[in-house]
N, C-alpha and C positions, 0 to 999 in steps of 0.2 A: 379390961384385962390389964395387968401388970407384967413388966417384963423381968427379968433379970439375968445381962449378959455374964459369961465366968469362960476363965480357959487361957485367958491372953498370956504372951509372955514374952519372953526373950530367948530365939529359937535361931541357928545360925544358917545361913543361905542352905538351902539345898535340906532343910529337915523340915519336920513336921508338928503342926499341931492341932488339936480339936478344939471350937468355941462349942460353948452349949448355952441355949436361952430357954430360961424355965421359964413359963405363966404358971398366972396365978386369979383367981376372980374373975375369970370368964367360962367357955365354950369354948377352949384352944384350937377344936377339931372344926369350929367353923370361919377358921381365919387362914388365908394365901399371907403364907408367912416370908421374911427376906433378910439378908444382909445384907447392911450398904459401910464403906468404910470412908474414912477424912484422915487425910493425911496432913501434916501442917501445913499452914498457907494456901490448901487447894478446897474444894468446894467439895461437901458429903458426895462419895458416887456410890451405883449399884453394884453392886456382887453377885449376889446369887438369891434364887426365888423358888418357893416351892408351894404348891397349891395343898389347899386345906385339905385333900384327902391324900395325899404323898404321891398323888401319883405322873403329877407334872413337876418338872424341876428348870428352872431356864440359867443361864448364865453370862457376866460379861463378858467379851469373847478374852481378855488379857488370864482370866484364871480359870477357861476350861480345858477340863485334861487334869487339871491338879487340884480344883475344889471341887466337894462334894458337900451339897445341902442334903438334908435327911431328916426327919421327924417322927418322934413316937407319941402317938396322938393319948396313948395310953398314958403315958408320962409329963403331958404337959409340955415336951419340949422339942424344938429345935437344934440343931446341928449343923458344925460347916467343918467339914475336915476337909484341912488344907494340907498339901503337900509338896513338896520340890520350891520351899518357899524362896521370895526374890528379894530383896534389899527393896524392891517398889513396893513390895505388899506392905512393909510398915506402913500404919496407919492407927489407927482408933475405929474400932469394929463393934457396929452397932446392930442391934435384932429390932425387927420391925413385923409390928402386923398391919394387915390390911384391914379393908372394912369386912365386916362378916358377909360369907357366901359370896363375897367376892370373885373375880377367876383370878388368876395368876397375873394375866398384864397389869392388874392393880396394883402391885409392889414392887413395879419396877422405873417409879417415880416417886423421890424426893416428898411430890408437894402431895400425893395420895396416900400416903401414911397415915395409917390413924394413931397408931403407938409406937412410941420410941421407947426401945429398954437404952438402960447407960452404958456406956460406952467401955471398950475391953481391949488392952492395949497390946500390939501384937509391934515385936520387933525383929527384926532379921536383917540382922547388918552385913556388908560385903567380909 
């Protein structure tokens, strides 16, 4: 499967935006899908995770309450609407699938990623 992150942008403290990650060349409905984002200088971390059939969703504890992961299996794609954004959320926000048939704790490390789509630049300045 192919990824391709879209959505990022330049959004100022306290508003809103929606990432969206399309596949492409797989079975999208049999992958525990996630965002992780990297900030400069700091090491990729997790965000948010959502099991191949939508119906589990997990989060780091710093953006629950204000992101939501979502997915339309029909569509090919994932989603992270973000909200009440912080000057810490800038970062480079990435979409990741897991191994297929996976469950959810598989995408919520770094090194168990099987796809990385590219990266989508999210800014929210003080």
């Amino acid at each position: 499967v192919q990824l391709q992150a879209s959505g990022g942008g330049l959004v100022q403290a306290g508003g809103s935006l929606r990432l969206s990650c399309a596949a492409s060349g797989g079975t999208f409905s049999s992958y525990p899908m996630g965002w992780f984002r990297q900030a400069p200088g700091k090491e990729r971390e997790f965000v948010a995770a959502i099991s191949w059939t939508g119906g589990s969703t997990y989060y780091t504890d710093s953006v629950k309450g204000r992101f939501t992961i979502s997915r339309d299996n029909a569509k090919n794609t994932v989603y992270l609407q973000m909200s009440s954004l912080k000057p810490e959320d800038t970062a480079v926000y990435y979409c990741a699938a897991g191994p297929t048939d996976a469950p959810i704790r598989a995408v919520f490390d770094v090194g168990s990623i099987e796809v990385w789509g590219q990266g989508t630049q999210v800014t929210s300045p003080a």
